[in-house]
N, C-alpha and C positions, 0 to 999 in steps of 0.2 A: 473442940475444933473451932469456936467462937474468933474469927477474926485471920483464921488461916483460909487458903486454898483450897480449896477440896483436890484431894489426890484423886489422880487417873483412877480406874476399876482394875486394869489390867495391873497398875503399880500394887496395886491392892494386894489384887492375886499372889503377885510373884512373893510381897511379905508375907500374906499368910502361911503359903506352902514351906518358907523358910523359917516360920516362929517357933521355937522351943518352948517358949512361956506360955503356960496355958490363959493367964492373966490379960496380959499381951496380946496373944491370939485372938481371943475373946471381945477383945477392944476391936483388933484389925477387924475381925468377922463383920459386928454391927457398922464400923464404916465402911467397908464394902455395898453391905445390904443396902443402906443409905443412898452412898454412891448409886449402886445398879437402879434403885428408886427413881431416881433425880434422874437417870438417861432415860429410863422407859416414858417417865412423865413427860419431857421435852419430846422425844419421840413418837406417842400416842397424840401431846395433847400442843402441836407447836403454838407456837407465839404470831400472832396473825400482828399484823400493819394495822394500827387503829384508822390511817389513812387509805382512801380509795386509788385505783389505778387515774382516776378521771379528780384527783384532789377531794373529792366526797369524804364524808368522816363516817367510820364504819356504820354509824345508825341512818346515814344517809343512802346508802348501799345494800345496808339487808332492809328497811323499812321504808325508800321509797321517801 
């Protein structure tokens, strides 16, 4: 996958349910898993503003 897109989870789903090749499958499967990883991570752990609301730079703002 080095250099593509990462495919939707849901596109994922729909090829898995539809692959006859268990080889294939097998592939779809761990880029799903991958995928599903990658949204929980964004999810649980977002991406903060290294900048403050007041222009402060994050270590100005948790450390005063």
């Amino acid at each position: 996958m080095a250099g593509q897109k990462q495919r939707d989870w849901r596109e994922l789903c729909a090829a898995v349910t539809n692959e006859p090749d268990s080889k294939k499958l097998d592939s779809l499967v761990q880029e799903l898993i991958r995928a599903l990883d990658e949204g929980e991570r964004e999810w649980r752990y977002p991406v903060c503003s290294p900048i403050g609301t007041n222009g402060n730079t994050a270590g100005d703002v948790l450390y005063g």
